[in-house]
LUMVEXTOR-476570 format. One record per atom (N, C-alpha, C): y, x, z negated. Coordinates in pm, whole numbers, plus 50000, padded with zeros to 5 digits. Layout:
# residues N
YXZ;...
END
This chain:
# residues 536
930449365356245;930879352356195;930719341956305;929909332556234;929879319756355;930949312856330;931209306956424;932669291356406;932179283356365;930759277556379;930249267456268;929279273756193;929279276956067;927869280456009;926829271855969;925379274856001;924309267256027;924189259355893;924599263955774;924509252955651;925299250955595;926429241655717;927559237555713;927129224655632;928049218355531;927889201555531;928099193655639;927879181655680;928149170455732;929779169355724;930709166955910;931509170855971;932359156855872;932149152255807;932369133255813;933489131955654;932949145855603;933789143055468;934109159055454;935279160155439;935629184855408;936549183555308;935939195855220;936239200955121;937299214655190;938089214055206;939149223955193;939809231255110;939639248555132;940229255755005;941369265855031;942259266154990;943459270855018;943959282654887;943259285754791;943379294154697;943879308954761;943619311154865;943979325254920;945439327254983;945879314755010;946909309955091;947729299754963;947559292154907;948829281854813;948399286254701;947209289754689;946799293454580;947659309754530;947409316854635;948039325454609;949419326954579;950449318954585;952009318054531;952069313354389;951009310754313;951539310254188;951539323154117;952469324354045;953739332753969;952529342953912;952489351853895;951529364753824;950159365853948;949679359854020;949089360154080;949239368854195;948729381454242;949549392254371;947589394154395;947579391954510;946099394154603;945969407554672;945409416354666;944959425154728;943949419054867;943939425954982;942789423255035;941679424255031;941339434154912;939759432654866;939769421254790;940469418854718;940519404754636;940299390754730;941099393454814;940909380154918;939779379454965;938729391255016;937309390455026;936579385454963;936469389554820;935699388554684;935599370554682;937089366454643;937329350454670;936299345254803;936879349254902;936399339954991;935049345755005;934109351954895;932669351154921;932529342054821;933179343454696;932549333754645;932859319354663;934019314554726;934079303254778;932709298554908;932339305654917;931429307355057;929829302555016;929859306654839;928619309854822;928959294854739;929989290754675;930119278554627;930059265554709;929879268154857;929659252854949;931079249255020;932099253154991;933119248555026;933289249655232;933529237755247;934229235855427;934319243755490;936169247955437;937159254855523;937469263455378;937919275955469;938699282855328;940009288755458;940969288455377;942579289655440;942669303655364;942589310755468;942539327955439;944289333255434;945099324555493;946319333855472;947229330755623;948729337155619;949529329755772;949299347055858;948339349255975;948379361955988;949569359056113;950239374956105;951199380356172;952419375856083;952469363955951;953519363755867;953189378755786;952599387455732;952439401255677;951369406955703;951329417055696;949959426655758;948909427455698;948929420355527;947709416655446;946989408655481;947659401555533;947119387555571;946119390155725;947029397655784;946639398055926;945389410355902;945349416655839;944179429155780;943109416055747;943569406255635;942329399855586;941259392855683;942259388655796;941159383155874;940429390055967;940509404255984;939889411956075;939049416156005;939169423855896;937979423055786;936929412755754;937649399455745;936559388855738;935629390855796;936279385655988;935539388256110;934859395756051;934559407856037;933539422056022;932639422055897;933229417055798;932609419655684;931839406255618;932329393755693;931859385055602;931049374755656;929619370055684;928629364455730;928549351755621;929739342555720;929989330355655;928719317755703;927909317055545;927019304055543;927249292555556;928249289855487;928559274055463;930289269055530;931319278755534;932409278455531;932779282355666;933849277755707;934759281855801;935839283555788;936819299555869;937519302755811;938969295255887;940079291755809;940819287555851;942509305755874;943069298855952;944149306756005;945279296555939;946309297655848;947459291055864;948669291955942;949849281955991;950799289356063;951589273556072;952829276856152;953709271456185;953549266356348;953939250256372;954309246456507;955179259556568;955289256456691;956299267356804;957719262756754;958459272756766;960179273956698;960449261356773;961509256756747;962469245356841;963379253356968;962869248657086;963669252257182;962999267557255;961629273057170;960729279257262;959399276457295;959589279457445;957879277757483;956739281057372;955729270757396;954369276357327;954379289057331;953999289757468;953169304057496;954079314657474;955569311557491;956359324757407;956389327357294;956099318657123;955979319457050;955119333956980;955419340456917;954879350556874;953769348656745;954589340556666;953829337356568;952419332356579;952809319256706;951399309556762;949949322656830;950709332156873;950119340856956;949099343856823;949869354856707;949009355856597;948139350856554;947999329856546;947279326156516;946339323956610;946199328856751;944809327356816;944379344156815;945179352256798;944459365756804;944079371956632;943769360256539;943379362456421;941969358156436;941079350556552;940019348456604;939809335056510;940219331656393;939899321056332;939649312356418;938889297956350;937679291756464;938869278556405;939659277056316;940049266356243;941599273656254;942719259656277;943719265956256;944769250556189;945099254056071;945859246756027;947409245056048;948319242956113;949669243256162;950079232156057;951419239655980;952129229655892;953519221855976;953769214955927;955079207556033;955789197655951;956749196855978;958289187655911;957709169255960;957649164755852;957389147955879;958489143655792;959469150455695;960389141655657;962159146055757;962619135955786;963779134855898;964429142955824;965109145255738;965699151955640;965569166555655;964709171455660;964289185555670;964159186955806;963989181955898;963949181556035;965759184656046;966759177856019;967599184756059;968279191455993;967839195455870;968479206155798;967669219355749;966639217855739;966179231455742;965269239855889;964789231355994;964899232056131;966089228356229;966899225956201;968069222956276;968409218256434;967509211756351;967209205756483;966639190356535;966429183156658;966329164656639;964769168356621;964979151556607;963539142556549;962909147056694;963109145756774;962549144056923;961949158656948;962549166956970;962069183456936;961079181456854;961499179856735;960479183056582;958939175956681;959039164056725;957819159556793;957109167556884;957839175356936;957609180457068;956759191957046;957219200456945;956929210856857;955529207856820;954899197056779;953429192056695;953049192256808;953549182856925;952149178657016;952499190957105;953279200957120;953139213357219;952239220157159;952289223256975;951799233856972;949819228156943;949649217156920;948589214956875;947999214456993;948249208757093;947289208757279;947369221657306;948579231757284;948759242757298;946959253557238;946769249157153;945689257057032;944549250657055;944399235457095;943039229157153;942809230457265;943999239857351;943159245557515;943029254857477;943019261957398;942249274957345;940969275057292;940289261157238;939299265857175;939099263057045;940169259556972;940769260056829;940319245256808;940159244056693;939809230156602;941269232956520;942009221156495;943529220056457;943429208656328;944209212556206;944319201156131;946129205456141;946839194056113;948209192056108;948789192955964;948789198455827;949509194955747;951469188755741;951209177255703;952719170155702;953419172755548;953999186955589;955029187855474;955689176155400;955889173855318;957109168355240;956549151555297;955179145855294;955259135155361;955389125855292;955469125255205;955469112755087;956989108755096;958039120555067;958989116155010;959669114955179;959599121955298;959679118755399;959279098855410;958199100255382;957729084755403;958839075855355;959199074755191;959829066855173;961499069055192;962009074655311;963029081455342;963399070155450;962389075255539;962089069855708;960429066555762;959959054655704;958229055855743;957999055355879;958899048855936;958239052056064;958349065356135;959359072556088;959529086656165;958179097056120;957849090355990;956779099255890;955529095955935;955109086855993;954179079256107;954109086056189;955279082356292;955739092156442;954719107156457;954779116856329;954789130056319;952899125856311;952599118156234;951059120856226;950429112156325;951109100756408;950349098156522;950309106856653;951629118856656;951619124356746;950909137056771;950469140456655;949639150456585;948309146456677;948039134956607;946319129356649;946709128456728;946839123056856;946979119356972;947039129957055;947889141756999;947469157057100;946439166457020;945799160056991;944229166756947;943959171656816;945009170356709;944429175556587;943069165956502;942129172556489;941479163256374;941679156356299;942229165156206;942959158656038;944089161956049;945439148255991;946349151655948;946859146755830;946899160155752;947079163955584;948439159455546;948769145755469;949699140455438;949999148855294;951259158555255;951139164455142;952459161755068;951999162754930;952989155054819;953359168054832;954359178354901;954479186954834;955899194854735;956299184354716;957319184354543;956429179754411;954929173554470;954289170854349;954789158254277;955649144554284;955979139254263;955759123454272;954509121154287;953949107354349;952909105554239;952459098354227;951959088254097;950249084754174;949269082554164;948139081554223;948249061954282;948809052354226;949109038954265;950019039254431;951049048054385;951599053054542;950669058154604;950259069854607;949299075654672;948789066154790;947719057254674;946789047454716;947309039454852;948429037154850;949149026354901;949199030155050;950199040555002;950709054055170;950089053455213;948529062155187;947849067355260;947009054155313;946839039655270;945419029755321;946999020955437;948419024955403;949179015055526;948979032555666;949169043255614;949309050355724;947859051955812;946829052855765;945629050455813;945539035255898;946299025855854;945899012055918;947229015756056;947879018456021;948929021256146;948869032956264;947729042056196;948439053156318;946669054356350;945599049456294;944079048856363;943839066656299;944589077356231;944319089256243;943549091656130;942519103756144;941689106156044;942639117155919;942729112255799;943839120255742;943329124255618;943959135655575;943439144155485;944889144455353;944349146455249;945589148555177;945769165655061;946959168155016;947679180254947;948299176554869;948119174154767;948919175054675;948809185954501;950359184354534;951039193254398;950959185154275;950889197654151;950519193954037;951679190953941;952999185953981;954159180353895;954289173253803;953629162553854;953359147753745;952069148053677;951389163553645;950119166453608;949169149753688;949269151653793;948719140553867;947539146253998;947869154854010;947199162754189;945899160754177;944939162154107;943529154054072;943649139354136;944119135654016;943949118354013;944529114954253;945339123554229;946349115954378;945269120254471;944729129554442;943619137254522;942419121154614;941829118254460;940959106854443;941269096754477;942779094254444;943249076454519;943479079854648;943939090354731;943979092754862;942539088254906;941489096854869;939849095754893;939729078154879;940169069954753;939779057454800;940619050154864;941479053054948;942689054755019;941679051955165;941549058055223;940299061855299;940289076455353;941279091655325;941519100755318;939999108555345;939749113455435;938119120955410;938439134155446;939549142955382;939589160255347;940659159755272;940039169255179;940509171355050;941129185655068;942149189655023;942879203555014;943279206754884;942369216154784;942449221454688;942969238454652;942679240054538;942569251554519;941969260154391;941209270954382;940149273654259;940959274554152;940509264754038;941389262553935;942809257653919;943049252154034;944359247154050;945399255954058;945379267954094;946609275154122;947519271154239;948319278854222;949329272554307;950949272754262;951479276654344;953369275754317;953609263354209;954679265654114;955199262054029;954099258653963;953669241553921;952669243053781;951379243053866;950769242554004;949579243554080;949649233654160;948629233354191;947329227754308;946399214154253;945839207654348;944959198554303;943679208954270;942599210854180;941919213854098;940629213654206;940199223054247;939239224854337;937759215454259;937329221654100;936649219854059;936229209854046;937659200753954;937469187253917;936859174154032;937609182954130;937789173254282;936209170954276;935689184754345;934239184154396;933459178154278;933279179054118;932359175954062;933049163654060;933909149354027;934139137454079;933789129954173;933449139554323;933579136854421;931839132354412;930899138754366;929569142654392;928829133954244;929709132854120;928859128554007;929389116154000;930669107954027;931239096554028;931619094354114;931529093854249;931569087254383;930419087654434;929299096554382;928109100254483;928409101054591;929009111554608;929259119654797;928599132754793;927809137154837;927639148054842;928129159454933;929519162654889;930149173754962;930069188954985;928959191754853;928589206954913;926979210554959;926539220254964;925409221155007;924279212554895;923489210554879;922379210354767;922309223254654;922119217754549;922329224054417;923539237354406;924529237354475;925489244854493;926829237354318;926589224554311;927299221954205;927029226554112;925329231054067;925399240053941;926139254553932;926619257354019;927219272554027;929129265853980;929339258353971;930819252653961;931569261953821;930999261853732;931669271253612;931409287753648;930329288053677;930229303253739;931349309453838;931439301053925;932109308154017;933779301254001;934119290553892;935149295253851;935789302653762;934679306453653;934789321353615;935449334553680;934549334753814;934579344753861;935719347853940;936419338353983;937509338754078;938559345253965;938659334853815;939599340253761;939419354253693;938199357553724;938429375853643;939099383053783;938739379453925;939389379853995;941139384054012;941439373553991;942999376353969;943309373753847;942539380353778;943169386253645;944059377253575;943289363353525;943659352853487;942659349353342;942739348553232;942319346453158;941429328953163;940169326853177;939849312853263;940249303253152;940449289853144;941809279253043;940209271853014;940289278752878;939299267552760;939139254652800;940269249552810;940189238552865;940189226452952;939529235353064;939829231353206;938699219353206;938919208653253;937339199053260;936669207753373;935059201953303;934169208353360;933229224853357;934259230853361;933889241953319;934879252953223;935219246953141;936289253553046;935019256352932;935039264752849;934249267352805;934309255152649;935449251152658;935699239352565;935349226252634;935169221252720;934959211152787;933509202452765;932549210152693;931639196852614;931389203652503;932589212952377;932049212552272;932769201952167;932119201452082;932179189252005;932219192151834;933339193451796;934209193951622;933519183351528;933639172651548;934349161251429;932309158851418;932049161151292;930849152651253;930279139551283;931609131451324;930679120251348;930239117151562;930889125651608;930189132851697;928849137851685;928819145851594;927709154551615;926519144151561;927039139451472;925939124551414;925269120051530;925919115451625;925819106251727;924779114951827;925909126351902;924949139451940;923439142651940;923419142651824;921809145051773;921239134951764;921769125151831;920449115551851;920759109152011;921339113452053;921939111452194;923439117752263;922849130552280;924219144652441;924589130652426;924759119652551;925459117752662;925619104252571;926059102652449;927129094752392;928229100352371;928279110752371;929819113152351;929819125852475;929279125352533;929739132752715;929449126652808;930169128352920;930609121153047;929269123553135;929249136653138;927979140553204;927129149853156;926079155553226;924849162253111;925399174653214;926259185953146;926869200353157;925979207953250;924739210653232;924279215253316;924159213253441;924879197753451;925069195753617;926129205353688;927199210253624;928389217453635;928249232553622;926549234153552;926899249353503;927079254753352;927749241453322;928049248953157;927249239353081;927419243752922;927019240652852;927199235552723;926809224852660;926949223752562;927099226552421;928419228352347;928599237652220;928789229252115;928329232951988;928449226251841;929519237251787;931099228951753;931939238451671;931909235751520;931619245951485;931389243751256;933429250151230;933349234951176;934309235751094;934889224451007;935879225850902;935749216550777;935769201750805;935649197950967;935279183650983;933809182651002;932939194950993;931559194350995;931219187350887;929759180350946;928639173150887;927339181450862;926289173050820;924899181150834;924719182850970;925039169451035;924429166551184;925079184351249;926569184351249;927009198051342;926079209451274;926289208551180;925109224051099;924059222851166;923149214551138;921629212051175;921739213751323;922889210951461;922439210951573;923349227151600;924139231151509;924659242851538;923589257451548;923039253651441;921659261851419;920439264551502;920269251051511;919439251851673;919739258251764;921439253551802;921549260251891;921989284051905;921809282651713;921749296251758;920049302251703;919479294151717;917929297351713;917229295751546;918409292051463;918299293651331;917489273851349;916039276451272;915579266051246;915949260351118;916679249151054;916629244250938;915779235850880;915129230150932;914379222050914;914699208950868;914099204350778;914359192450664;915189197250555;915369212350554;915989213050394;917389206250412;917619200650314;918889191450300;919619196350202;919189199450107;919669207250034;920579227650084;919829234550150;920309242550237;921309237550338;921489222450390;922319223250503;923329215250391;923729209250294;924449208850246;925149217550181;924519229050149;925349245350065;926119251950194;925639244750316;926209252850412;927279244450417;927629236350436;928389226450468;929919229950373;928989228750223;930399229050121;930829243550154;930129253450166;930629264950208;931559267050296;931399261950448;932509259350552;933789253050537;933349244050422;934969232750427;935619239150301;935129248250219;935989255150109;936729269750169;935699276750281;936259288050328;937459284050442;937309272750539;937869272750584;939449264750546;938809258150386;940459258250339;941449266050295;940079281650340;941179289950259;941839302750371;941209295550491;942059301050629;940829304150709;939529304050666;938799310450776;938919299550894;938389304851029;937919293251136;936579299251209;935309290351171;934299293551265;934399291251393;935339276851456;934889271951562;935009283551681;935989294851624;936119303851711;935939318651657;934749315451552;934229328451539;932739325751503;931719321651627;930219320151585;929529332451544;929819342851542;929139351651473;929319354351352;930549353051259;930729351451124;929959340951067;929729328551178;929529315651099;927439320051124;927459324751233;925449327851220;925579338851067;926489348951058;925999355750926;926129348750818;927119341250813;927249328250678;925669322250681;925629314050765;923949308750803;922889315650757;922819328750792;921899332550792;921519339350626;922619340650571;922939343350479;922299334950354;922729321250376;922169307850310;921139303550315;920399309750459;918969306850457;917899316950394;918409332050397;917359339750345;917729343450199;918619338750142;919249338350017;920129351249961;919979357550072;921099371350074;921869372650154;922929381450162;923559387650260;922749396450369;922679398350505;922729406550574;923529418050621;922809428950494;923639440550499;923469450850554;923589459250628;923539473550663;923859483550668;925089481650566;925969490850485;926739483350351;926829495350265;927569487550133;928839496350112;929899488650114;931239496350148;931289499449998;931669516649985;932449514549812;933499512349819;934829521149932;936139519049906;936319519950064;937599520050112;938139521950236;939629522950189;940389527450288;942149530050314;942629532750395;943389523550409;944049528650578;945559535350549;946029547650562;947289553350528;948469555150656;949699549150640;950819552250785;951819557150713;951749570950796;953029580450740;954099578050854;955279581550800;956109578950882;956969593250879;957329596450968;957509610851008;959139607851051;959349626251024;961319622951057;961419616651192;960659622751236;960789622451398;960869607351472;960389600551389;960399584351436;958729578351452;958009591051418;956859587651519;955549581051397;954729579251408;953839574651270;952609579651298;951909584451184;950329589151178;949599576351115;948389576151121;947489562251103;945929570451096;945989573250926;944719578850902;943799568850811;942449569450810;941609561350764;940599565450733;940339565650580;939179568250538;938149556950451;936669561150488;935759548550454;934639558550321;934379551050258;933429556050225;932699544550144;931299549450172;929959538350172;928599542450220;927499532450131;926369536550179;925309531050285;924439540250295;923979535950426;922079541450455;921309533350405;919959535350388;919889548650322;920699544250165;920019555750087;921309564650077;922199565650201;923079578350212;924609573350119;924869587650065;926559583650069;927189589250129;928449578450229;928909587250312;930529583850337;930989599250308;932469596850381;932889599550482;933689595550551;934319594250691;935739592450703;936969601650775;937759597750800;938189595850941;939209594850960;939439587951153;940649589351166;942009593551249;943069587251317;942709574551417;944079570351432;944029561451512;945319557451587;945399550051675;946629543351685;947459534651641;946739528851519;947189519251430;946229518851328;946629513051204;945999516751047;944329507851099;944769499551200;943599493051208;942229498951314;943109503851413;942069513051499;941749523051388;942689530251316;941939539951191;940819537051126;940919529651078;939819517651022;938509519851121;938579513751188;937579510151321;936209523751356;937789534951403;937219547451404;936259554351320;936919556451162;936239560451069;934999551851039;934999536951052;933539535051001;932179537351126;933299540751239;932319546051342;931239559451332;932659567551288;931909582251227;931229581551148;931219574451060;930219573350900;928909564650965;928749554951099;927619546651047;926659553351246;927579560451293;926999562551401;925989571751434;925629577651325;924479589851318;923409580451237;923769573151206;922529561851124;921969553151224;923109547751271;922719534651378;923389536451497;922549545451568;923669544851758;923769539151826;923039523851767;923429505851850;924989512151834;925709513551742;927399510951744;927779516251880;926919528351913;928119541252031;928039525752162;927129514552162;927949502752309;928579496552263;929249496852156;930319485252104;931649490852065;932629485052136;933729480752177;934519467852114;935879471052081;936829459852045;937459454952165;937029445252202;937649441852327;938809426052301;939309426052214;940319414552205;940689417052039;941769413551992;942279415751814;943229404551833;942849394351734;944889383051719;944739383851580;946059381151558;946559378351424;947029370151384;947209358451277;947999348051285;948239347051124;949569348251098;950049345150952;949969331150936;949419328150832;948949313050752;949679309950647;950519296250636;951159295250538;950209295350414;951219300150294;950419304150132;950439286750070;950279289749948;950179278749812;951709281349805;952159293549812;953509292749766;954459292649898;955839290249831;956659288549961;957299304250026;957049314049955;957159324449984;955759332350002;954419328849982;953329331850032;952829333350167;952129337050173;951179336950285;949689342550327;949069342450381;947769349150431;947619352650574;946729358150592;946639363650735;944979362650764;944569354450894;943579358350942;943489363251064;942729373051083;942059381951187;941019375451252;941289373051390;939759372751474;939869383351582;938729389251613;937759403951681;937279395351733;937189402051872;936149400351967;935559413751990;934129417252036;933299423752025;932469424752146;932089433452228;931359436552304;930089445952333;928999444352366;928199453752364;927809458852525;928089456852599;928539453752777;927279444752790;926779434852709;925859421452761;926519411752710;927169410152666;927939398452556;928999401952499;929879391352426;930759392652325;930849385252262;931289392052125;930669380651988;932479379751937;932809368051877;933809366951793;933249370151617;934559375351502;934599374351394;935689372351346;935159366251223;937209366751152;937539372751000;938619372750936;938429380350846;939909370550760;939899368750665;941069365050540;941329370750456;942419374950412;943449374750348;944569381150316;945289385050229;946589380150175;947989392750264;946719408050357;947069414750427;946809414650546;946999418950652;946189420950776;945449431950785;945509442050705;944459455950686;943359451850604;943449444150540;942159435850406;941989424750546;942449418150624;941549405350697;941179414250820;941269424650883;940939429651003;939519437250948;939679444450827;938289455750793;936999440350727;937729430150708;936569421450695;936139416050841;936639416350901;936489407551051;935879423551103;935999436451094;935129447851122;933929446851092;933729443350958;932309443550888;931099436150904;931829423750957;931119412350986;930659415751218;931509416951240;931609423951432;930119432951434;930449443151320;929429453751350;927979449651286;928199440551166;926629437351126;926329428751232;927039420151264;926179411051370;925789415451501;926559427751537;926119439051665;924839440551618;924829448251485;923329453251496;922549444251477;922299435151434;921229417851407;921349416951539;922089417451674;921879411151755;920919422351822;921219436151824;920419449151873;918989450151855;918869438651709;917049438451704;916889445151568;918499455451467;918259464451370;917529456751209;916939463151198;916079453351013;917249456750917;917639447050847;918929448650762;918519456150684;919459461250513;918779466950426;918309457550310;917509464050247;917079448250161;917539451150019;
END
């Protein structure tokens, strides 16, 4: 590991990532140290600065992660940061144990956090304003005769600021002045408004000459926006984290930051073409820690440029970037057409395209499709989140049949209930299958895995596309009826073949009748997608 890597960005503007370290305290989130690797490669391979690996000698994970780094990780673009604490009040630098840790963690970057509001200076350090000073500029000259590049984060500085500004001053001129680079003014209760922001940070910059960086928390769903008014603030380092994690509701939004920073400021903060990897590799972090990634994250949520309402899609099809901010592929992702009963021709006609289905001019065909969607889905279906039901509907309308590959005669799913407390879940199918008749039964763990099973046995000696497919997701959602004691139920499946996964859905008035339709539809579109010739 070098201390600067050769395709570092330009020293003048840093992207800082802290996902391993603040990132890591939000609630379900527990890091392994292979995990902390995994992250900080792909932060590495995403362009980012600094990445804040963890406080070593605060636990032995931490202090493992960075010796591993050292060894294992041949950092391109990034440098690794060490976090830690100024020297206690009332001991030498060099006796400090903790400080010791952070130069024998070899990190080339060392971030030291410190008390800038008076308040916490004498009640949770216990100790004077004058110490608390002494503490920044001991320990930061302390770490720059070592060798160390130092940024200062100022805890609690906002609300410190409007407490006592000049004491909140005091802490970040004394910072700069004994050698730190950047000092990181941080909202960290999350509680400041981006107009404040603005303000703080362009009077503390005019008063203390220091180059300052900002942190902020996601309280006032604001840490983005405060992020940006700091930046036109005159703030030049940013402290994020991947996907905004972070203690209580998160972090400023690593993603949002950098693609803002680069498509509406024109700064270019990461390497060259490193922004198209932005949805990828926040994907990847969250399979990572085992985070389901949020539909709707801007930028790369997988909802973030698809588009419902017809008169969108009107517009759409004759111009993307009327109704989007930016053209998706700058980010990585991509653009989606959702069919549903606010669809038009326009969403059909560009939905189709986009699943390879040509419609052409027929107008007549994209109108049967149309009334089709807004009658099924009044009667509970939803395509927007099941495109593979809605390509077999399609496809269906275009070749004037169904795409079949089996013809069910009957099915049953049976749950006995036993003295014992315990339940059996048997399932039998029977149906044909190029020519054959065939029965099949199955256990299961539920009437619906019964289900699942048995039409496995019956169709898997015909078609052994099925033996790579997998149920990898099942919801259920009861739908209010016509009546006030009614109801319906639809089923959506997700589906896997280990290259993809397809959604389906299924209606009505049971969940064993809407799950074996949302089956039927999973597995024909497995095999249409496998390359199989339907039956005719």
């Amino acid at each position: 590991m070098t201390d600067v890597p050769e395709a570092a960005v330009p020293d003048d503007f840093h992207v800082f990532d802290t996902t391993l370290r603040d990132g890591a305290q939000r609630e379900g989130i527990n890091l392994t140290v292979a995990d902390k690797l995994t992250i900080a490669r792909h932060l590495d391979d995403f362009g980012v600065g600094f990445i804040e690996g963890g406080w070593p000698g605060a636990n032995p994970r931490d202090t493992e992660f960075f010796q591993r780094a050292r060894e294992e990780i041949d950092f391109r673009h990034a440098q690794l940061v060490a976090f830690g604490a100024t020297r206690k009040a009332g001991v030498r630098v060099e006796d400090d144990p903790q400080v010791a840790a952070l130069l024998a963690s070899q990190a080339p970057v060392i971030t030291l956090v410190a008390k800038s509001h008076v308040r916490h200076v004498e009640l949770a350090l216990r100790t004077t304003p004058e110490e608390n000073l002494a503490m920044v500029r001991d320990t930061v000259a302390y770490l720059r005769s070592h060798g160390r590049r130092v940024f200062l984060d100022c805890e609690h500085f906002f609300d410190g600021y409007a407490l006592d500004a000049a004491y909140a001053e005091e802490v970040v001129r004394t910072a700069s002045q004994a050698g730190a680079d950047v000092v990181v003014l941080c909202d960290t209760n999350g509680g400041m408004l981006p107009a404040q922001v603005t303000a703080v940070v362009r009077t503390v910059i005019a008063d203390t000459g220091a180059r300052l960086g900002i942190h902020a928390q996601d309280d006032t769903g604001c840490a983005v926006a405060n992020t940006l008014a700091a930046v036109d603030a005159g703030a030049t380092h940013v402290q994020c984290t991947a996907n905004g994690y972070g203690e209580r509701v998160g972090n400023s939004n690593l993603f949002p930051v950098v693609a803002a920073l680069e498509l509406k400021y024109g700064r270019q903060v990461l390497p060259p073409g490193k922004l198209a990897e932005t949805t990828r590799v926040s994907h990847a972090i969250a399979e990572v820690v085992n985070l389901t990634p949020s539909t709707h994250q801007p930028y790369v949520g997988v909802s973030a440029f698809a588009h419902k309402a017809g008169l969108h899609a009107s517009a759409i099809k004759v111009d993307p970037d009327l109704y989007q901010h930016i053209d998706p592929a700058q980010v990585g992702n991509t653009m989606r057409m959702l069919v549903s009963d606010m669809a038009g021709r326009a969403s059909i006609e560009l939905k189709g395209k986009e699943l390879g289905i040509d419609l052409g001019d027929d107008r007549e065909l994209v109108g049967r499709v149309v009334a089709r969607v807004k009658e099924r889905e009044l009667a509970g279906y939803t395509y927007e989140a099941a495109d593979a039901s809605f390509e077999l509907l399609l496809r269906e309308e275009a070749n004037g049949r169904p795409l079949r590959y089996f013809t069910v005669e009957s099915w049953r799913a049976i749950v006995e209930d036993r003295p014992d407390g315990t339940h059996a879940n048997e399932a039998t199918v029977k149906l044909w299958a190029k020519g054959e008749r065939i029965v099949a039964t199955a256990e299961g763990n539920g009437p619906v895995n019964a289900l699942d099973r048995a039409l496995r046995v019956a169709l898997e000696r015909i078609y052994p596309q099925l033996a790579t497919m997998e149920l990898v997701d099942y919801k259920v959602r009861i739908l209010e009826g016509a009546l006030g004691t009614g109801s319906i139920t639809r089923v959506l499946v997700s589906t896997s073949d280990g290259r993809g996964e397809w959604s389906t859905v299924g209606v009505a008035e049971n969940v064993i009748a809407a799950s074996w339709q949302a089956l039927d539809d999973a597995y024909a579109y497995g095999l249409l997608r496998a390359g199989v010739e339907p039956q005719e």
